[in-house]
N, C-alpha and C positions, 0 to 999 in steps of 0.2 A: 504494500500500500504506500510503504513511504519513496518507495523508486519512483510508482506513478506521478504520485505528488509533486518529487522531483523535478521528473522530467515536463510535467505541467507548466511549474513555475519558467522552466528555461525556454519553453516554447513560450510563453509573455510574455518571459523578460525578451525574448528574439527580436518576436512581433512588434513589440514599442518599441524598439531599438533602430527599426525598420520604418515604423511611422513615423518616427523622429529625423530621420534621414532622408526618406525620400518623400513626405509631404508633410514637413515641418510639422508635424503633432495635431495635424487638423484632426484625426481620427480618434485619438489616444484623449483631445481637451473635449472631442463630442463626447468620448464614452466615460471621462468624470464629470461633466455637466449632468449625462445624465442618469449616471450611481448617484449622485447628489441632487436629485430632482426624487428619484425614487427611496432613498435613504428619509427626505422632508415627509414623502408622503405616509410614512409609516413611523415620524415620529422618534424616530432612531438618533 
């Protein structure tokens, strides 16, 4: 379970490494607008 986990995390950390790079974070600032749009709506 925790290899999975692992390797989870390194394919996100990839991914954003990759949004960051090749269209400056536009994807990576959509997807914590909107954890923090949904995080509001339940209060958290």
């Amino acid at each position: 379970m925790l290899k999975g986990f692992a390797i989870a995390v390194l394919v996100l950390l990839g991914a954003l490494q990759l949004d960051q790079y090749y269209y400056a974070g536009q994807y990576t600032d959509a997807t914590l607008s909107m954890l923090r749009q949904i995080r509001h709506s339940f209060r958290i």
